[in-house]
C-alpha positions as CSV (number, residue, x, y, z in Angstrom):
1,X,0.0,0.0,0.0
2,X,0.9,3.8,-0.7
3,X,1.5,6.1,2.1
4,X,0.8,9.7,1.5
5,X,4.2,10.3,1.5
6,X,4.9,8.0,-1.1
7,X,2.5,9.8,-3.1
8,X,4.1,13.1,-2.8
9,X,7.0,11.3,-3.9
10,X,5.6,10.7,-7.1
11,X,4.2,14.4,-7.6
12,X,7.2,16.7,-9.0
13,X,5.9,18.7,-5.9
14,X,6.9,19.7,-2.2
15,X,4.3,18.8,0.5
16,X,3.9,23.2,1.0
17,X,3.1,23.1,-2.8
18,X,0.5,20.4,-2.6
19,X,-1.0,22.0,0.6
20,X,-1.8,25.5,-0.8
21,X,-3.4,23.1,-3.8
22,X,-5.8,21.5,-1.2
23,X,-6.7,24.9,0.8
24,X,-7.1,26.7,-2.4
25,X,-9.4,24.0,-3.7
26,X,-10.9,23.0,-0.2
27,X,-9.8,19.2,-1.0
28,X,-7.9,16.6,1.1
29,X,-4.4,16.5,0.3
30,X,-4.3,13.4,-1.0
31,X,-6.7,14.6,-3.8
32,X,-5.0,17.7,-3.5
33,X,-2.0,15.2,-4.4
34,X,-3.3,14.1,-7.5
35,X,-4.8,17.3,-9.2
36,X,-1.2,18.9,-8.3
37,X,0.9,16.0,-10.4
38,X,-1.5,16.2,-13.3
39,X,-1.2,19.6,-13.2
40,X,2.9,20.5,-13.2
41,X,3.0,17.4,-15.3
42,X,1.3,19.8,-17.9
43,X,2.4,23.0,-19.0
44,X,-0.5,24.4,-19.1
45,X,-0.7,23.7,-15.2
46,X,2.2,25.4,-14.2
47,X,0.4,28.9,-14.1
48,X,-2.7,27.4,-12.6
49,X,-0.6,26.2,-9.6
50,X,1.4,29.6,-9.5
51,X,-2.6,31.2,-9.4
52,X,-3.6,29.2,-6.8
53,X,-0.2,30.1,-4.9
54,X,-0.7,33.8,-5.1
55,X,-4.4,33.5,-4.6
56,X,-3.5,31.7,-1.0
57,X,-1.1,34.5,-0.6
58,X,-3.5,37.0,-1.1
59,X,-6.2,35.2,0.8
60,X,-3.8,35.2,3.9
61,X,-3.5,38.8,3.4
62,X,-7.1,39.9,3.0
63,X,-7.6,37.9,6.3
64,X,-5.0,39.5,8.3
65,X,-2.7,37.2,8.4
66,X,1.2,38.0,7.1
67,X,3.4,35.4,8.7
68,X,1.2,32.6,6.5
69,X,0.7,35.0,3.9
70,X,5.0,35.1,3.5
71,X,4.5,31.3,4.3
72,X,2.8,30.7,1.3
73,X,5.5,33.4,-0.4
74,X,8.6,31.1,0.4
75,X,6.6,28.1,-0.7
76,X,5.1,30.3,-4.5
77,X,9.4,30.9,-4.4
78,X,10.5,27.7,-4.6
79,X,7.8,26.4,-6.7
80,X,9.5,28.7,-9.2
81,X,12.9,28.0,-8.5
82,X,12.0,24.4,-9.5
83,X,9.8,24.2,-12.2
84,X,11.4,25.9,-15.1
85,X,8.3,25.9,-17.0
86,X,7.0,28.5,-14.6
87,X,9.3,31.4,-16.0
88,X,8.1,30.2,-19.6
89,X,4.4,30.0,-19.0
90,X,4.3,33.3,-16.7
């Protein structure tokens, strides 16, 4: 059997990257899991998870919240930093 972990495994994707996924899309991470490697498996995804990234950012912000807005900062950051198709889609 998989453990979740083994599943993030086979995303492309950090466990920060797959959470702003599922709290964006109010799913479990596990689907949250799935929808994210279909997604950066697809260039057309890239900038759909970058969306929902920034949208979580600015969620955080509009709530009053800064430390998980710059949370979800670090993790949009290094979502870039390691998809290359993120400059190019942008």
């Amino acid at each position: 059997m998989l453990t979740y972990e083994d599943c993030v495994g086979l995303t492309d994707l950090e466990e920060d990257e797959i959470e702003a996924i599922a709290q964006h899309e109010h799913v479990p991470e596990m689907i949250a899991a799935e929808l994210g490697c279909c997604l950066v498996h697809n260039p057309a995804g890239i900038p759909r998870i970058e969306r929902i990234i920034r949208e979580d950012i600015e969620d955080a912000r509009l709530h009053g919240h800064p430390l998980e807005a710059a949370h979800w900062r670090q993790v949009l950051d290094h979502f870039s930093a390691n998809h290359p198709l993120f400059e190019q889609a942008a």
